[in-house]
OpenMM code with the backbone's topology and positions (N, CA, C; nanometers):
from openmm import Vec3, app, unit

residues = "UNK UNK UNK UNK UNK UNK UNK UNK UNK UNK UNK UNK UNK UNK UNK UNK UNK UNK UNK UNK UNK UNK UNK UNK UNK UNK UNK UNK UNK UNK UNK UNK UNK UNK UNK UNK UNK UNK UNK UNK UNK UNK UNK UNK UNK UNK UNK UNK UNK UNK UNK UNK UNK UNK UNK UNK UNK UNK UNK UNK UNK UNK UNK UNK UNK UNK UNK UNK UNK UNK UNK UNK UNK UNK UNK UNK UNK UNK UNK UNK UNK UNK UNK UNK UNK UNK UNK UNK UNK UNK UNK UNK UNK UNK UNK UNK UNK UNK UNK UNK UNK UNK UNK UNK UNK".split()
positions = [
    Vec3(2.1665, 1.9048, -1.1609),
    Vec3(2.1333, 2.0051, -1.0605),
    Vec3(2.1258, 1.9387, -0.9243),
    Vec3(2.1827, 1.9991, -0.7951),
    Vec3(2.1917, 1.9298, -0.6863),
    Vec3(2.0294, 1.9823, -0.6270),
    Vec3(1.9344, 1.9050, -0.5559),
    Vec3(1.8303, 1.9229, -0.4407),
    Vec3(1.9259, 2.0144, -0.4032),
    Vec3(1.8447, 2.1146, -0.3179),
    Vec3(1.9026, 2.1853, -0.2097),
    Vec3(1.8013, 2.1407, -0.0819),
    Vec3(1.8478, 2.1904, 0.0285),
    Vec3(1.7650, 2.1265, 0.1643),
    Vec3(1.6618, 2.2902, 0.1408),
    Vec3(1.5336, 2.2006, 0.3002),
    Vec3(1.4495, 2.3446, 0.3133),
    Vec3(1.5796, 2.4713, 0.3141),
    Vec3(1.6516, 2.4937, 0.4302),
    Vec3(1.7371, 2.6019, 0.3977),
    Vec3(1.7957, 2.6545, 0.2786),
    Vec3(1.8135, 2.5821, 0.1886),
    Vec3(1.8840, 2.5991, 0.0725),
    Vec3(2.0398, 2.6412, 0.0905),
    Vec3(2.0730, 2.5128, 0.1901),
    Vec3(2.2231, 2.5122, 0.2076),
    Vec3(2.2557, 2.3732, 0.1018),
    Vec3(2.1818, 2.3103, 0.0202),
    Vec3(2.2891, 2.2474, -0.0562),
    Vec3(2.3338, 2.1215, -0.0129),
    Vec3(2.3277, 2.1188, 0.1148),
    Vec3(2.3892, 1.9908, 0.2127),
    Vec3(2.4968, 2.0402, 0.2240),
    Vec3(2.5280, 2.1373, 0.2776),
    Vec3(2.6262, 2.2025, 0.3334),
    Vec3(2.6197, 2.2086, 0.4906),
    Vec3(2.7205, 2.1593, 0.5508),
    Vec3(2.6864, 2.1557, 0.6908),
    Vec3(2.7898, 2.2527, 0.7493),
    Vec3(2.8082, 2.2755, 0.8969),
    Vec3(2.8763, 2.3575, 0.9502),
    Vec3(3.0640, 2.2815, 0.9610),
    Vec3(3.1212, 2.3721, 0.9841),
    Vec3(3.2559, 2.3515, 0.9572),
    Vec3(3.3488, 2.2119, 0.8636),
    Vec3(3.2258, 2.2873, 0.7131),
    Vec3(3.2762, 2.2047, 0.6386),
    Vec3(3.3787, 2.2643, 0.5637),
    Vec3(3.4648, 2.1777, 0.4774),
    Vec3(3.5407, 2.2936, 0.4006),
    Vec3(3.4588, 2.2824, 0.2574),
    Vec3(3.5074, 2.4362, 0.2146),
    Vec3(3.4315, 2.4572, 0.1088),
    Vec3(3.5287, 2.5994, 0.0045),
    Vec3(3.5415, 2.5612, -0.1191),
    Vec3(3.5537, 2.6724, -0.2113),
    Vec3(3.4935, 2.7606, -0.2999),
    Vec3(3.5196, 2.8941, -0.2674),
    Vec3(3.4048, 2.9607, -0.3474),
    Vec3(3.4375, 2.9480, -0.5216),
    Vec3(3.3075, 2.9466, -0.5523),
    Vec3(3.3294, 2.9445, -0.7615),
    Vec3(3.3155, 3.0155, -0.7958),
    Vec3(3.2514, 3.1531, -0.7132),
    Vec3(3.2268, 3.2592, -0.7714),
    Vec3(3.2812, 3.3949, -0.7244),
    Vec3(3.2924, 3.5018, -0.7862),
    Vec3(3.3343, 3.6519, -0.6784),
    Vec3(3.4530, 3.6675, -0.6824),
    Vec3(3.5084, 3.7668, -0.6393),
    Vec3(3.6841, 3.7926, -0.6280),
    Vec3(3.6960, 3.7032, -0.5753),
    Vec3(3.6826, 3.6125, -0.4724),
    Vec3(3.7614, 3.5199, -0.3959),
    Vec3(3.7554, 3.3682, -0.4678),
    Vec3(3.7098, 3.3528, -0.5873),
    Vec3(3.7244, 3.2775, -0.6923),
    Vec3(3.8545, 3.1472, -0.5858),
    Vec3(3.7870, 3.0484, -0.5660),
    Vec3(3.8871, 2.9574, -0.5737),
    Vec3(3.9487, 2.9853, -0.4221),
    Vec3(3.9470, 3.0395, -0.3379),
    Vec3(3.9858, 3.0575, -0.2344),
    Vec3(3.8913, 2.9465, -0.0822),
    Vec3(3.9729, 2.8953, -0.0227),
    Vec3(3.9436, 2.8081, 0.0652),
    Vec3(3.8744, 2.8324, 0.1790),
    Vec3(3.7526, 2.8081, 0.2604),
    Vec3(3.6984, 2.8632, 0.3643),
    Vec3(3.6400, 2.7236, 0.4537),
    Vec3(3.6268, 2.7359, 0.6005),
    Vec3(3.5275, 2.6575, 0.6382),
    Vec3(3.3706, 2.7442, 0.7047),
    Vec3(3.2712, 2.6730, 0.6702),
    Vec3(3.1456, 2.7156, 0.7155),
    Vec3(3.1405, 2.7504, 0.9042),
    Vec3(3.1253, 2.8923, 0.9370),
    Vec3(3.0846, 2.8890, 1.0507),
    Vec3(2.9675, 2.8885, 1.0976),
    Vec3(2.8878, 2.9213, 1.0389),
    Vec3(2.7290, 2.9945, 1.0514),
    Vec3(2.6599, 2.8953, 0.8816),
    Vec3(2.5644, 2.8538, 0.8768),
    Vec3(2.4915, 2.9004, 0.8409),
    Vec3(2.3467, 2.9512, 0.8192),
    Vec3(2.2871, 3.0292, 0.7490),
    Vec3(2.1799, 3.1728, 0.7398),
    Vec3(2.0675, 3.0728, 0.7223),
    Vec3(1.9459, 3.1013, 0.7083),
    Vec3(1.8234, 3.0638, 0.6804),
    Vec3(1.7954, 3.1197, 0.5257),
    Vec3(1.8302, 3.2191, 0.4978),
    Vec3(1.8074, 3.2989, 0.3508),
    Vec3(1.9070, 3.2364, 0.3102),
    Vec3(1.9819, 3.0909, 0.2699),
    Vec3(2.0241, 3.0628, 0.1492),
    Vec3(2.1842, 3.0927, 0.1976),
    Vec3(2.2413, 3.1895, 0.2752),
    Vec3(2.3884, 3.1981, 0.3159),
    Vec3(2.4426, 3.1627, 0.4363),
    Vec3(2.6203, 3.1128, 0.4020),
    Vec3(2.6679, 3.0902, 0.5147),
    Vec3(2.8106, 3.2086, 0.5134),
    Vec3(2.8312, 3.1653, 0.6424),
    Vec3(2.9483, 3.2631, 0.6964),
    Vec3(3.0732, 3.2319, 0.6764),
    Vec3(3.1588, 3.2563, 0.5864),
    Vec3(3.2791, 3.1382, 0.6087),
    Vec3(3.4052, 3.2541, 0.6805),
    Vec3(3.4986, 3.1449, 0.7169),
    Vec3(3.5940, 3.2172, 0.7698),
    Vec3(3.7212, 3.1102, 0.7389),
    Vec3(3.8180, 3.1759, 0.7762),
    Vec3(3.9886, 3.1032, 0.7063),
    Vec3(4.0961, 3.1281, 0.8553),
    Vec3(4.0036, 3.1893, 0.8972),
    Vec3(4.1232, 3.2433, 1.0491),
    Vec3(4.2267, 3.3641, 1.0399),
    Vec3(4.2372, 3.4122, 0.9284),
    Vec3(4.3365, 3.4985, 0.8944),
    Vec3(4.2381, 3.6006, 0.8257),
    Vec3(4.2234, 3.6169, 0.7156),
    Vec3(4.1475, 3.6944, 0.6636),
    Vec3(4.0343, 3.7595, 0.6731),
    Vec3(3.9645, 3.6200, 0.6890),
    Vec3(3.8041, 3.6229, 0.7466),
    Vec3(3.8322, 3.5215, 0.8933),
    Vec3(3.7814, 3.6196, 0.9512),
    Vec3(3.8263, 3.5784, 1.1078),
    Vec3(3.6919, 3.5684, 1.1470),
    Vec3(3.6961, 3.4737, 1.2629),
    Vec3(3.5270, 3.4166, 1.3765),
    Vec3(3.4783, 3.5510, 1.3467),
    Vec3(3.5373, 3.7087, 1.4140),
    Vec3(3.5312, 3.8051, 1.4470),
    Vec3(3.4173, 3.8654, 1.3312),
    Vec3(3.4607, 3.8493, 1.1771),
    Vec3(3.4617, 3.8957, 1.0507),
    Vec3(3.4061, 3.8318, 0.9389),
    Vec3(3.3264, 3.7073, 0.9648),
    Vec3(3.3187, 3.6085, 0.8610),
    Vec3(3.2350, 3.6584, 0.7468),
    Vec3(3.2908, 3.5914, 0.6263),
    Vec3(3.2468, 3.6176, 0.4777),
    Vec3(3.0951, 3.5555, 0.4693),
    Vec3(2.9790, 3.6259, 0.4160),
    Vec3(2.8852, 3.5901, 0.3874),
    Vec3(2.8595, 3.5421, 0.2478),
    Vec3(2.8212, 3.4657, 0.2019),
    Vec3(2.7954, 3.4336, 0.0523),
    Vec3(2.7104, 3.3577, 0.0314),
    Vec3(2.6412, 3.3877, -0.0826),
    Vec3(2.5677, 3.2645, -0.1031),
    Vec3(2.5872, 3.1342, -0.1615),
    Vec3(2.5435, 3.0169, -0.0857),
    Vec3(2.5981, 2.8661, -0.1188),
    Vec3(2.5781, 2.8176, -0.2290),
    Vec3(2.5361, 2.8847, -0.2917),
    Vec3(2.5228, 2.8527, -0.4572),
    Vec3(2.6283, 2.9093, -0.4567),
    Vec3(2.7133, 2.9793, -0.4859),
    Vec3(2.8673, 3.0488, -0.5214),
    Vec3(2.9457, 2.9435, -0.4559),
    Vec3(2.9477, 2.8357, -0.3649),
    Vec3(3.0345, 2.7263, -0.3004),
    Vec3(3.0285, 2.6349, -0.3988),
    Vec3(3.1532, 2.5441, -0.3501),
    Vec3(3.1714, 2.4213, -0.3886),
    Vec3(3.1957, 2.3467, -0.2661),
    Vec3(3.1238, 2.2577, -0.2233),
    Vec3(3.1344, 2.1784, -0.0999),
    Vec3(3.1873, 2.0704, -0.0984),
    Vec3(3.3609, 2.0221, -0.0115),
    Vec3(3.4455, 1.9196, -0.0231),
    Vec3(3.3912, 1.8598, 0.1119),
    Vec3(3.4330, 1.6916, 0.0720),
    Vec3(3.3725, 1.5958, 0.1324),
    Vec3(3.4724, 1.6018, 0.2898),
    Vec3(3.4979, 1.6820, 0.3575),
    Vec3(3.5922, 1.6818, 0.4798),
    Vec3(3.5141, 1.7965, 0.5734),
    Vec3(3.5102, 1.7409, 0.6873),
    Vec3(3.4849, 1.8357, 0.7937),
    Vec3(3.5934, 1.8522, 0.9141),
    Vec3(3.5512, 1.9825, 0.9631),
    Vec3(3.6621, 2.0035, 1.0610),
    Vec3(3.5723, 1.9219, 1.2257),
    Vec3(3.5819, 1.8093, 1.2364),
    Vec3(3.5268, 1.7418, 1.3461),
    Vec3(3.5454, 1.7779, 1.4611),
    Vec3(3.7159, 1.8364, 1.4927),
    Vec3(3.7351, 1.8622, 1.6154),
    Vec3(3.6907, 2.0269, 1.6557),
    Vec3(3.6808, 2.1112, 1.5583),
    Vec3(3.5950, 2.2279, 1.5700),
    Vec3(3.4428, 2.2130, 1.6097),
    Vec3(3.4040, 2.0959, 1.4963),
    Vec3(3.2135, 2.1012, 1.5708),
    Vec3(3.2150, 2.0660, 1.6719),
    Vec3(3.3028, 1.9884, 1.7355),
    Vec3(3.2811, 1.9148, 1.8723),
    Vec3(3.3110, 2.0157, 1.9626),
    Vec3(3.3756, 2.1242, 1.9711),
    Vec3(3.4157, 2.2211, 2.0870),
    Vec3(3.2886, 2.3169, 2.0329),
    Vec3(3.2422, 2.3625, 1.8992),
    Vec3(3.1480, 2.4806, 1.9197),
    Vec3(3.0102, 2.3824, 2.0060),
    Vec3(3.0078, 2.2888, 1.9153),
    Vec3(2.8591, 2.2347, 2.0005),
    Vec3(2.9058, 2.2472, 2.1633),
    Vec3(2.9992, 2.2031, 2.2012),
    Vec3(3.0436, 2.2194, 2.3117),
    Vec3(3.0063, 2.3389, 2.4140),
    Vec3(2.9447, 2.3960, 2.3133),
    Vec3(2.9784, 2.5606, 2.4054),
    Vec3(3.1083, 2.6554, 2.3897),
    Vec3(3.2332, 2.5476, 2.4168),
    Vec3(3.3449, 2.6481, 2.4063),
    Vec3(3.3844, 2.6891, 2.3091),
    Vec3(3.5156, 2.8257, 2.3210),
    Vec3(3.5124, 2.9117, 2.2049),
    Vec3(3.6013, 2.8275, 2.1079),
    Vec3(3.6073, 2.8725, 1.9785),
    Vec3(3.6869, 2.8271, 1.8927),
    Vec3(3.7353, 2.9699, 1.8072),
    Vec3(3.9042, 2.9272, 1.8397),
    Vec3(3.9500, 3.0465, 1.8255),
    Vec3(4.0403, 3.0355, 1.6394),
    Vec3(4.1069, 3.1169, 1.6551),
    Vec3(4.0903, 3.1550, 1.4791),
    Vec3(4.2395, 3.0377, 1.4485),
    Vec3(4.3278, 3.0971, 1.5708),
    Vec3(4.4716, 2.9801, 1.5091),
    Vec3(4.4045, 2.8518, 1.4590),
    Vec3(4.3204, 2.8018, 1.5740),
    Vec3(4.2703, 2.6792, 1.5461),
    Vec3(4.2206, 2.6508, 1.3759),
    Vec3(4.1107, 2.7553, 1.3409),
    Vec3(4.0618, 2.7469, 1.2221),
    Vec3(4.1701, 2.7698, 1.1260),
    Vec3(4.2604, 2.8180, 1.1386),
    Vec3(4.3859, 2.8149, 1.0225),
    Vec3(4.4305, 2.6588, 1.0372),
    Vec3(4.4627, 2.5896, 1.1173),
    Vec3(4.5071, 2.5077, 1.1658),
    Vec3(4.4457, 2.3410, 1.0814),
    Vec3(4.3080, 2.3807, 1.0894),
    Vec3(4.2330, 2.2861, 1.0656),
    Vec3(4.2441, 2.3362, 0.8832),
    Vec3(4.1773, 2.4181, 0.8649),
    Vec3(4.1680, 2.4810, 0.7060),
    Vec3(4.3429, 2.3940, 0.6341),
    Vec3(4.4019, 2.4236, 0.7175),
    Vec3(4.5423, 2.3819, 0.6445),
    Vec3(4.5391, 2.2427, 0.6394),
    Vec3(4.5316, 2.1604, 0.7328),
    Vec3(4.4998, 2.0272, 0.7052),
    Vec3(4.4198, 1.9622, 0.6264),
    Vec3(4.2633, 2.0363, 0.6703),
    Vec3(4.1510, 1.9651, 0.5447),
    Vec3(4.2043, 1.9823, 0.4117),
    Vec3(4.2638, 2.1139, 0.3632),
    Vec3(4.3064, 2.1338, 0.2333),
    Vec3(4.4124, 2.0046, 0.2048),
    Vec3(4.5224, 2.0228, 0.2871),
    Vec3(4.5982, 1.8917, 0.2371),
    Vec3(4.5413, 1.7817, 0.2359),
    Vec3(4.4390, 1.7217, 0.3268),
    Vec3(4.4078, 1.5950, 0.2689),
    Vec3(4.2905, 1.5891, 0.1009),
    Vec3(4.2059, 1.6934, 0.1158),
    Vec3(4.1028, 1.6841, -0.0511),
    Vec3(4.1739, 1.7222, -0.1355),
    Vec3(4.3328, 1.8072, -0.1191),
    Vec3(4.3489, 1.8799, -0.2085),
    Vec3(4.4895, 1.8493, -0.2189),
    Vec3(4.5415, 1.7245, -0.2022),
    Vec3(4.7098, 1.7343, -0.1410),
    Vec3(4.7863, 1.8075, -0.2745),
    Vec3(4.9216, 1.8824, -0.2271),
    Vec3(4.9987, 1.9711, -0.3381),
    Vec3(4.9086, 2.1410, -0.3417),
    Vec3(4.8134, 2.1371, -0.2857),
    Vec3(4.7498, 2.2748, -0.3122),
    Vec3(4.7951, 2.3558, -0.2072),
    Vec3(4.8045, 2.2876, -0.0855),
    Vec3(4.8269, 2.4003, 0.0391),
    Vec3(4.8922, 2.5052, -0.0196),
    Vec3(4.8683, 2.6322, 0.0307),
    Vec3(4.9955, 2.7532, 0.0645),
    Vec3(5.0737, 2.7716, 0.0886),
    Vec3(5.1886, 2.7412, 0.1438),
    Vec3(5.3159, 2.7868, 0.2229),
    Vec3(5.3568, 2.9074, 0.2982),
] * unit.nanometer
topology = app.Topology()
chain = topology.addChain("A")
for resn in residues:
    res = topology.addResidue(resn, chain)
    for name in ("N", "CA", "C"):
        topology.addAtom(name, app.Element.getBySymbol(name[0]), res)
């Protein structure tokens, strides 16, 4: 069984990548935009679940891969916006490096 932190994010940090294990989206790729104090984060993919739209779930339903999107935290801490191409952009890369052969096409 993993500790979870006070939040009960798991050690889940922000624009990490992460796959859900549970729910219709079974297996589907997201990075963390938000996350909640009650136990959830926000994920988004840039396409589907957009900044605009992000998926709520709870982080117990995640699986959390050891890659972050660095150049995203550095512009949100930043202040500036981070827009969705970008998050496709990054999502596509992190996947190829934890996951090489899995990307989409």
């Amino acid at each position: 069984m993993v500790a979870e932190g006070h939040d009960g994010s798991n050690g889940i940090e922000l624009w990490q990548l992460v796959s859900s294990k549970a729910g219709r989206d079974e297996g589907q790729t997201y990075l963390v935009a938000e996350l909640d104090q009650d136990g959830f984060a926000r994920l988004v993919d840039g396409d589907k679940r957009r900044l605009e739209a992000p998926k709520r779930k709870n982080v117990r339903h995640l699986v959390p891969h050891p890659a972050i999107a660095g150049d995203l935290a550095q512009k949100a801490s930043a202040g500036t916006a981070v827009r969705n191409v970008e998050v496709r952009e990054a999502l596509r890369r992190l996947v190829e490096e934890v996951m090489p052969g899995s990307a989409k096409e």
